[in-house]
C-alpha atoms as a printed R data frame, in Angstrom:
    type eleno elety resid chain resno       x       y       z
1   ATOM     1    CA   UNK     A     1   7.549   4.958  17.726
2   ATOM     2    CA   UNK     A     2   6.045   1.122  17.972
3   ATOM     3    CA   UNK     A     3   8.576  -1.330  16.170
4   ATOM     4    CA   UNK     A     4   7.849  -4.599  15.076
5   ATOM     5    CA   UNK     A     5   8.174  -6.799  12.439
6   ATOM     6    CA   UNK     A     6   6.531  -7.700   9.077
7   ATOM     7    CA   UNK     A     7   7.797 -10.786   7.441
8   ATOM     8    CA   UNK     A     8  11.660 -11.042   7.791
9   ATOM     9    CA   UNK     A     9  11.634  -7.156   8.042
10  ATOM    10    CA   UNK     A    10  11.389  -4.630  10.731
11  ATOM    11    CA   UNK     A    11   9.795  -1.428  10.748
12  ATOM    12    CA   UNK     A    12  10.309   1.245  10.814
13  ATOM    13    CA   UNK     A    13  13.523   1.136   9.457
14  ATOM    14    CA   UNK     A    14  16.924   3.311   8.252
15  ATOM    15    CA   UNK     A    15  16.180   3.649   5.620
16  ATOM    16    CA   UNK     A    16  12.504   4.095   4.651
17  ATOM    17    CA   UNK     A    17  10.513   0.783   3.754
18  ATOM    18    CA   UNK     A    18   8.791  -0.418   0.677
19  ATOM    19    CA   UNK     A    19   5.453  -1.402  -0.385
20  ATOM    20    CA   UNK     A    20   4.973  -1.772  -3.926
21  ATOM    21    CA   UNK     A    21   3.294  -4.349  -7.076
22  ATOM    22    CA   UNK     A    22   0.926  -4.467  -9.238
23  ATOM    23    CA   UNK     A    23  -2.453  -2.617  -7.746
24  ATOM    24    CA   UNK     A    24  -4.320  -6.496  -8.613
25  ATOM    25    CA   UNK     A    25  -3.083  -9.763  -9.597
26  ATOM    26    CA   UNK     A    26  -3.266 -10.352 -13.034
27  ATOM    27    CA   UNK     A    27  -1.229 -13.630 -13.349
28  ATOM    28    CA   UNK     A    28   1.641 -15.482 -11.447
29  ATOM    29    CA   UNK     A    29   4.063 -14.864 -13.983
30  ATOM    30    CA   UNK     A    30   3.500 -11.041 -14.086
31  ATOM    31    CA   UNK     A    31   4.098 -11.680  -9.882
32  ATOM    32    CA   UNK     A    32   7.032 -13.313 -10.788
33  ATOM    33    CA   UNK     A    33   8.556 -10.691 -12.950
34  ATOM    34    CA   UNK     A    34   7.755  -8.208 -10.502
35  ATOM    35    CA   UNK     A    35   8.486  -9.483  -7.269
36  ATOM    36    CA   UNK     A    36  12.187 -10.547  -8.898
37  ATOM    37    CA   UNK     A    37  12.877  -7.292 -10.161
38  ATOM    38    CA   UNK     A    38  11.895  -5.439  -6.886
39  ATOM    39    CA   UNK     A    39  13.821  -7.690  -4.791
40  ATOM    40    CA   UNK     A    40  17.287  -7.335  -6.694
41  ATOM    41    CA   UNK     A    41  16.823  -3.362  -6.807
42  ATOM    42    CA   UNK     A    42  15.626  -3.274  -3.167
43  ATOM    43    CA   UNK     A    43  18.096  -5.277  -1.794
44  ATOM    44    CA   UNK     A    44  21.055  -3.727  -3.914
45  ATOM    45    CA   UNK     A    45  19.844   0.280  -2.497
46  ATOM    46    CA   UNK     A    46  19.348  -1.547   1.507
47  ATOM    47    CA   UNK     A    47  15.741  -0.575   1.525
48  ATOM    48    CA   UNK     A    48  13.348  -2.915   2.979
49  ATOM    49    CA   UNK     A    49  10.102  -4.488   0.832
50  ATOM    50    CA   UNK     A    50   6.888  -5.616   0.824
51  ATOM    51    CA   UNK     A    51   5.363  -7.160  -2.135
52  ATOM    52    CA   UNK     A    52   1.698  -6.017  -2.322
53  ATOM    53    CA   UNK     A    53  -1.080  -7.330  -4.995
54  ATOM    54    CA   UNK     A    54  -4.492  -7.592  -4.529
55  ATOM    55    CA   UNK     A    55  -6.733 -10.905  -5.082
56  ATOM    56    CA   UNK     A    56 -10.034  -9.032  -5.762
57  ATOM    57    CA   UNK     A    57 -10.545  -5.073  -6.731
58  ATOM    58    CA   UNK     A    58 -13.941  -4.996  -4.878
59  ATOM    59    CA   UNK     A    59 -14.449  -1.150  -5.241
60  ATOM    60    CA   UNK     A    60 -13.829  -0.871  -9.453
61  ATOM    61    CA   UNK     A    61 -15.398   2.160 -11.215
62  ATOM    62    CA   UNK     A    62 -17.427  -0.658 -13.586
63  ATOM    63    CA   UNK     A    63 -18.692  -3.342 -12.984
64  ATOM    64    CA   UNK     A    64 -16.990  -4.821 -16.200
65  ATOM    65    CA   UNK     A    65 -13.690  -3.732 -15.080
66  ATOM    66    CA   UNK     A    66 -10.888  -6.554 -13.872
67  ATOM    67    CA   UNK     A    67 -11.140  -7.739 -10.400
68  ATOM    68    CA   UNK     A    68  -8.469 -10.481  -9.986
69  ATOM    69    CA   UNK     A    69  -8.600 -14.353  -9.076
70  ATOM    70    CA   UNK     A    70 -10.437 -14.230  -6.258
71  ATOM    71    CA   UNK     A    71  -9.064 -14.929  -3.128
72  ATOM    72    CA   UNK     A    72  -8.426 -18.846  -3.386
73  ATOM    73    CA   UNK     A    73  -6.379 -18.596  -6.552
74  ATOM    74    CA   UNK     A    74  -5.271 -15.105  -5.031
75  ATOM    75    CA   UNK     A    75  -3.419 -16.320  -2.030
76  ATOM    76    CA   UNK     A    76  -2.255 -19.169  -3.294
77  ATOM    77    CA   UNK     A    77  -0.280 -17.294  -6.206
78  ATOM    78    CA   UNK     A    78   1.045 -14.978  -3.122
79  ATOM    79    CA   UNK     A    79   2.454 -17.965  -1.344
80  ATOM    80    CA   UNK     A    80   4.099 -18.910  -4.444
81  ATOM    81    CA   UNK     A    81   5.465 -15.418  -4.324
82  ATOM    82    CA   UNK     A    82   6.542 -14.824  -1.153
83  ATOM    83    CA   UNK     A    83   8.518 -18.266  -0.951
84  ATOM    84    CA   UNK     A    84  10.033 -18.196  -4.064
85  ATOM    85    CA   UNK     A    85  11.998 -14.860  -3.437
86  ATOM    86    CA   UNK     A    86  11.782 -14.941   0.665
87  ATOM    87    CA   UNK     A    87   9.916 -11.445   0.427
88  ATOM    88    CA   UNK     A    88   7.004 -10.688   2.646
89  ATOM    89    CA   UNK     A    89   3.303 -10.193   1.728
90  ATOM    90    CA   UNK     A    90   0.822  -7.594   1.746
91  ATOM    91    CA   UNK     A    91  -3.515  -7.829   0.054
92  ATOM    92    CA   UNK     A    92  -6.274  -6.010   1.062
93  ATOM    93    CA   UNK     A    93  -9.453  -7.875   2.700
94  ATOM    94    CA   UNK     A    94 -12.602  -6.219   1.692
95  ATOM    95    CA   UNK     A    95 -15.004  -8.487   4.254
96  ATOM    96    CA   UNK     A    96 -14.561  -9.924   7.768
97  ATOM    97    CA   UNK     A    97 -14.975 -13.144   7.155
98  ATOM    98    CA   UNK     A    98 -11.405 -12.693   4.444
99  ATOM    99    CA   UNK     A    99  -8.780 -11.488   7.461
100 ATOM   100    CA   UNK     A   100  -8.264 -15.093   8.847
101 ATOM   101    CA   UNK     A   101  -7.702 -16.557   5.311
102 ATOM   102    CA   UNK     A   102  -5.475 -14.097   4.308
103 ATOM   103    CA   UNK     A   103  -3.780 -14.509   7.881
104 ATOM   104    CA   UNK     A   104  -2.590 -17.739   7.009
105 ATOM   105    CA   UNK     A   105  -0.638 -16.741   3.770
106 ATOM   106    CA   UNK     A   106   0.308 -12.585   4.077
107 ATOM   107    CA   UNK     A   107   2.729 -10.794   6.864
108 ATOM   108    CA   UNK     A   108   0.827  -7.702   6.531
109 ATOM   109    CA   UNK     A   109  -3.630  -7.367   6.207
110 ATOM   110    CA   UNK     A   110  -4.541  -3.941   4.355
111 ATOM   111    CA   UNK     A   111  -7.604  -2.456   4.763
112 ATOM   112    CA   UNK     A   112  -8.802  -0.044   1.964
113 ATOM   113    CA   UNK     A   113  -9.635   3.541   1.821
114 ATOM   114    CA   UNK     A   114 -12.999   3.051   1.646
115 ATOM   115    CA   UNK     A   115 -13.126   0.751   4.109
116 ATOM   116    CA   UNK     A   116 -10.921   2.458   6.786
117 ATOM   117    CA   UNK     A   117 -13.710   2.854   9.260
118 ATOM   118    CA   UNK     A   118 -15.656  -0.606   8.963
119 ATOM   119    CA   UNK     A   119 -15.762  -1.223  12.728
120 ATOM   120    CA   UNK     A   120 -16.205  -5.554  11.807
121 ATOM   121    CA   UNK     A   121 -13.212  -5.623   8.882
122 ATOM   122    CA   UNK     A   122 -10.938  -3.597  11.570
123 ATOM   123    CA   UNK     A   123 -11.701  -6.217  14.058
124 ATOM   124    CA   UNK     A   124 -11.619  -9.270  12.049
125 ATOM   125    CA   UNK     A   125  -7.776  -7.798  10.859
126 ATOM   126    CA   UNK     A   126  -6.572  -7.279  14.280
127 ATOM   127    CA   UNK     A   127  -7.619 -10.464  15.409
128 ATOM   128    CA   UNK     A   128  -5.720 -12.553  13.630
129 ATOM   129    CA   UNK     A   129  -2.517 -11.294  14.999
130 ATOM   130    CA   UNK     A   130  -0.919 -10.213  11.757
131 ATOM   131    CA   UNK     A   131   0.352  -6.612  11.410
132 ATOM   132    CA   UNK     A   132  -2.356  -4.258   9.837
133 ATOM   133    CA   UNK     A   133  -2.072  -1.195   7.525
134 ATOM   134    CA   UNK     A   134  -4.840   1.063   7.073
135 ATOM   135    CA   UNK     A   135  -4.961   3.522   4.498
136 ATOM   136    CA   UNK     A   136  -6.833   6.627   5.443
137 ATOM   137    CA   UNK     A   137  -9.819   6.935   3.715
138 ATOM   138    CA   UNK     A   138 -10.199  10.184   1.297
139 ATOM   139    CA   UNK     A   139 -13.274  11.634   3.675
140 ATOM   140    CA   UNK     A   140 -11.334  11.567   6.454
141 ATOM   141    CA   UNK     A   141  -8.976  14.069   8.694
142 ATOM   142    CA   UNK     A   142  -5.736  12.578   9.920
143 ATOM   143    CA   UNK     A   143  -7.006  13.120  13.470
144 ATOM   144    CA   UNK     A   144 -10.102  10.720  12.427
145 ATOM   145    CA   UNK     A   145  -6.981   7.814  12.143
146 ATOM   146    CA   UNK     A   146  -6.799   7.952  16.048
147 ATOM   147    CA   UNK     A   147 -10.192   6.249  16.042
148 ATOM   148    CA   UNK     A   148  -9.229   3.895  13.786
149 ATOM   149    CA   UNK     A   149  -6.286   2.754  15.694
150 ATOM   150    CA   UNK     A   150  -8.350   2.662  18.919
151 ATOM   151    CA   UNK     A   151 -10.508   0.422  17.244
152 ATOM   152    CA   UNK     A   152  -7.194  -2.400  15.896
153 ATOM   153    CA   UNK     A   153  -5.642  -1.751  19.452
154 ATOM   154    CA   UNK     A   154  -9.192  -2.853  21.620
155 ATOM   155    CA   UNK     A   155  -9.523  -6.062  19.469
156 ATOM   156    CA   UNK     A   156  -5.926  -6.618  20.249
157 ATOM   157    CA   UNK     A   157  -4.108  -5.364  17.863
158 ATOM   158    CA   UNK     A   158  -0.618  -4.219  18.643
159 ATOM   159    CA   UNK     A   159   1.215  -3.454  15.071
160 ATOM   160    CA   UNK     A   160  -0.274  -1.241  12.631
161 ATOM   161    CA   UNK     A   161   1.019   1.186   9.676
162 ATOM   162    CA   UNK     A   162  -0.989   4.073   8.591
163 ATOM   163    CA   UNK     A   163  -1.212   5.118   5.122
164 ATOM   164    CA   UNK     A   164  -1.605   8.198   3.573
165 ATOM   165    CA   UNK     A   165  -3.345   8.508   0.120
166 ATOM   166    CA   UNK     A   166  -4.667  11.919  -0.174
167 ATOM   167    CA   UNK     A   167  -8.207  13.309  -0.068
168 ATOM   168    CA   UNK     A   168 -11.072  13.817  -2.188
169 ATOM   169    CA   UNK     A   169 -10.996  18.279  -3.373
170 ATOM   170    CA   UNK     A   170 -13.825  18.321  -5.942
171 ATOM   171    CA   UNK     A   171 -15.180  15.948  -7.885
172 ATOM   172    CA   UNK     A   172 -12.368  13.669  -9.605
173 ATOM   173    CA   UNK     A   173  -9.219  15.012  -7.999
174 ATOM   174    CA   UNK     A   174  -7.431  14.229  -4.895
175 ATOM   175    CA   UNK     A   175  -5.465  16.878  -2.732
176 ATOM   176    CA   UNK     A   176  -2.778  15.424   0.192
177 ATOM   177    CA   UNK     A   177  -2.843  17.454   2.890
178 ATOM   178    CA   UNK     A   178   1.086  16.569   4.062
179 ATOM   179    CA   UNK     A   179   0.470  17.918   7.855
180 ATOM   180    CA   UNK     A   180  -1.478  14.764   7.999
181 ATOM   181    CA   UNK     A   181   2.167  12.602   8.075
182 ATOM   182    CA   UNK     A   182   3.208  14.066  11.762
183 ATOM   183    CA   UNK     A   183  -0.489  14.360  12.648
184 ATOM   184    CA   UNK     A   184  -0.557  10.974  12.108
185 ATOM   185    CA   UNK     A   185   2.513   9.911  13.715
186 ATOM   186    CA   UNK     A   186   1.121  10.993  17.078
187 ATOM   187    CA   UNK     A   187  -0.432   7.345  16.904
188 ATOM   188    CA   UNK     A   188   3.104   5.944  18.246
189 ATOM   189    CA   UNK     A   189   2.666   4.068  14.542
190 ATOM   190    CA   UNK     A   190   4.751   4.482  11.641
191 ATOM   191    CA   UNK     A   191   2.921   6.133   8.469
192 ATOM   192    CA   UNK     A   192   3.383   5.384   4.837
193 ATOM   193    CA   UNK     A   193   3.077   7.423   1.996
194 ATOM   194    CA   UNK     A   194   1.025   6.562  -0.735
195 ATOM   195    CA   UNK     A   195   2.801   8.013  -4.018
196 ATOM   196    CA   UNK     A   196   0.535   6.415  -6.854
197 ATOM   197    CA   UNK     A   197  -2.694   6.586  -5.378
198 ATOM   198    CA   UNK     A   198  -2.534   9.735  -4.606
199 ATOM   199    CA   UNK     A   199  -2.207  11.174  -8.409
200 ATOM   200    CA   UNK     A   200  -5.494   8.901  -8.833
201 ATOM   201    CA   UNK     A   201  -8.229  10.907 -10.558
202 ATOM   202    CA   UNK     A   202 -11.070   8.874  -9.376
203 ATOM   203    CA   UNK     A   203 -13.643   7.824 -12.367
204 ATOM   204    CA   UNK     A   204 -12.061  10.154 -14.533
205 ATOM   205    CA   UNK     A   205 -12.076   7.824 -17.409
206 ATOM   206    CA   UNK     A   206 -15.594   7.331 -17.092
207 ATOM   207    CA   UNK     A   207 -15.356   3.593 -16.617
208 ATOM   208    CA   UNK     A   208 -12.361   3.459 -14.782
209 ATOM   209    CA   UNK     A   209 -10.078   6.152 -12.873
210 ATOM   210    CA   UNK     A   210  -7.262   8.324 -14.362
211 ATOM   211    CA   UNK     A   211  -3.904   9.632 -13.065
212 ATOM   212    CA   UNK     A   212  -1.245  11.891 -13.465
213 ATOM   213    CA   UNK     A   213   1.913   9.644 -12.786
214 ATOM   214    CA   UNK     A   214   4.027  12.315 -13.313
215 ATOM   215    CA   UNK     A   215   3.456  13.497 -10.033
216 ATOM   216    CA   UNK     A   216   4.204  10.414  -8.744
217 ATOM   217    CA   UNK     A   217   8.011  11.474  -7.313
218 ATOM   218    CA   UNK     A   218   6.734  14.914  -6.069
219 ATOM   219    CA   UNK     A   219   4.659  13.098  -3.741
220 ATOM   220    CA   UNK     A   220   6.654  10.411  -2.675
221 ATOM   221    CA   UNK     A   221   9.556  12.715  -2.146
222 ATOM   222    CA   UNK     A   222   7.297  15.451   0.224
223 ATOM   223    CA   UNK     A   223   6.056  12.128   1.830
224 ATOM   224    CA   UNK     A   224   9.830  11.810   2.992
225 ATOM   225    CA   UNK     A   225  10.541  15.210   3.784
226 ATOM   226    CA   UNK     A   226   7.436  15.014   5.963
227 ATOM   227    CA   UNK     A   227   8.153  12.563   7.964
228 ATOM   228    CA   UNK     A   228   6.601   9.375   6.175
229 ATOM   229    CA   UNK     A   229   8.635   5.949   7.319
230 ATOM   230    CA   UNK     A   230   7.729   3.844   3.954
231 ATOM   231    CA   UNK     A   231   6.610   4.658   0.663
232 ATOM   232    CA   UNK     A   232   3.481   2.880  -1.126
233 ATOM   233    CA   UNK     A   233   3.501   2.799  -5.037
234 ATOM   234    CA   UNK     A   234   2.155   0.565  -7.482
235 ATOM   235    CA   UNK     A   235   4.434  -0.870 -10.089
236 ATOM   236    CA   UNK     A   236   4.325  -2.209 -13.746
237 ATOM   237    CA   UNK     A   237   6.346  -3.209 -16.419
238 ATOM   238    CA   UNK     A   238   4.011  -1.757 -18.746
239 ATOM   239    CA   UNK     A   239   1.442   0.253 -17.349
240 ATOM   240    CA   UNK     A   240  -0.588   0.970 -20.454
241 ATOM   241    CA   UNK     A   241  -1.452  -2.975 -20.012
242 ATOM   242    CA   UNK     A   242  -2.417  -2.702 -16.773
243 ATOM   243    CA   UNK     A   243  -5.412  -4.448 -15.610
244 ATOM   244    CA   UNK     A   244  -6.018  -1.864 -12.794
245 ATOM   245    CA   UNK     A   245  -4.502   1.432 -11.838
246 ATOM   246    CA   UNK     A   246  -2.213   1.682 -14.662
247 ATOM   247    CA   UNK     A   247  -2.685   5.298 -15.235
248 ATOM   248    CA   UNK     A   248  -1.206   5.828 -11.812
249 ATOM   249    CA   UNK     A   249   1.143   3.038 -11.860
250 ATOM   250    CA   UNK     A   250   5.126   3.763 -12.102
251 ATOM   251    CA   UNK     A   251   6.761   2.384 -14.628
252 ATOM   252    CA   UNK     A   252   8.956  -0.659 -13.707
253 ATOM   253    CA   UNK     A   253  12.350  -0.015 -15.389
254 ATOM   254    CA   UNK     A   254  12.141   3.497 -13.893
255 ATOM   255    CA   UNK     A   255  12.012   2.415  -9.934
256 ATOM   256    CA   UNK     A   256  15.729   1.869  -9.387
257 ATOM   257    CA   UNK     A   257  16.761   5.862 -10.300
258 ATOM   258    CA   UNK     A   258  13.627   6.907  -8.406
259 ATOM   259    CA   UNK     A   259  14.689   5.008  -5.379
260 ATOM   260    CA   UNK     A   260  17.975   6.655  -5.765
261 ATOM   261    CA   UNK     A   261  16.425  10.116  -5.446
262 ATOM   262    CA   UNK     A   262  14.837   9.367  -2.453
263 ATOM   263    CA   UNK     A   263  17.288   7.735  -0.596
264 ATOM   264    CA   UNK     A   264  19.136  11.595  -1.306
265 ATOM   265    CA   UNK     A   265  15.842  12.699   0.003
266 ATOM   266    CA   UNK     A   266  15.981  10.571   2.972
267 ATOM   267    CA   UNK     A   267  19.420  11.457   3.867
268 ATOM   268    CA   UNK     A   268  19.101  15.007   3.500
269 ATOM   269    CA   UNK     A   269  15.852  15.509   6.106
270 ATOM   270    CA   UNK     A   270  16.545  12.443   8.449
């Protein structure tokens, strides 16, 4: 398995790593609160973290829905962030021209789900040097991801994460196929399980998606068991305020006992 670092953190690590925030930013004090809370828990259980946030929901079910600051206000709210609490930084880029800006502010470039097999965005994020994650998009097969990674290693690319976040099984319903975690790890890359997006119910709203965050721990726990080296989840003090993703979102005050259970999860299958 590749190793390298993201930020002040190294990956993969013992335990599993962390991404997790808000799915976009909605203001730099909500950042604040977050990004404090999920430091003191993270470092208190030994896990590593990643603060993720996104500067612009380009792919929203309405076009009335929330899409964040934009990428100006975006990044500079994430450098506020990231050296305030010495945590490191993860958005998604949703256009080529975005992965050198971003470069100068995050540790880690996401590509979307959607996105996962623009040729110019993959490019344009391994370029810049920065580590990339790439979450496998819902009408793909994890054996499609070896493409993908052939396309971030030719443009130089040397440090990529691959992220699991289920696939589409009808219309408004996802389905994660967890075979895809070792198929996946074939890459030589680590791969992340997406807990939150994976309960999405895309659209299911009508103007915006749905979720069942219930089954939020039942997939980040088979990610584990599977295999997965970090866990994605979004996170919010009060999802029912959410600006984005809220119905899938976990619910701040409850990520410490979660983290608990799958550190026991961890321990048991590693």
């Amino acid at each position: 398995m590749k190793s390298f670092k993201i930020g002040n953190i190294k990956v993969p690590s013992e335990p599993f790593f962390l991404i997790a925030g808000p799915c976009v930013i909605e203001s730099l004090d909500l950042l604040f609160e977050i990004g404090e809370y999920m430091k003191e828990i993270t470092k208190k259980l030994g896990i590593p973290y990643i603060l993720k946030a996104s500067f612009d929901k380009a792919n929203r079910t309405s076009i009335s829905s929330f899409r964040g600051p934009g990428i100006e206000e975006g990044l500079k709210m994430l450098r506020k962030v990231k050296e305030t609490f010495s945590i490191p930084i993860t958005t998604d880029i949703h256009e080529p021209w975005q992965a050198k800006k971003a470069a100068e502010v995050v540790d880690l470039i996401q590509i979307p789900a959607l996105l996962s097999r623009q040729t110019d965005l993959l490019t344009a994020a391994a370029k810049t040097g920065v580590p990339v994650s790439v979450k496998k998009g819902q009408f793909l097969a994890p054996w499609d991801i070896f493409k993908v990674v052939e396309k971030i290693e030719h443009s130089g690319g040397e440090k990529a994460i691959l992220i699991e976040r289920g696939t589409f099984f009808g219309y408004g319903n996802l389905v994660v196929d967890f075979r895809s975690i070792p198929i996946m790890r074939k890459t030589g890359y680590p791969v992340v399980i997406d807990s939150t997006h994976s309960v999405q119910k895309p659209s299911a709203l009508g103007s915006k998606s749905g979720g069942e965050p219930e089954f939020i721990m039942t997939m980040a726990k088979a990610g584990i068991a599977t295999g997965a080296d970090g866990i994605f989840m979004e996170v919010h003090p009060r999802p029912e305020e959410a600006l984005s993703d809220g119905a899938n979102s976990m619910r701040l005050p409850k990520v410490e006992e979660n983290l608990k259970k799958l550190l026991k999860v961890w321990e048991a299958t590693r």
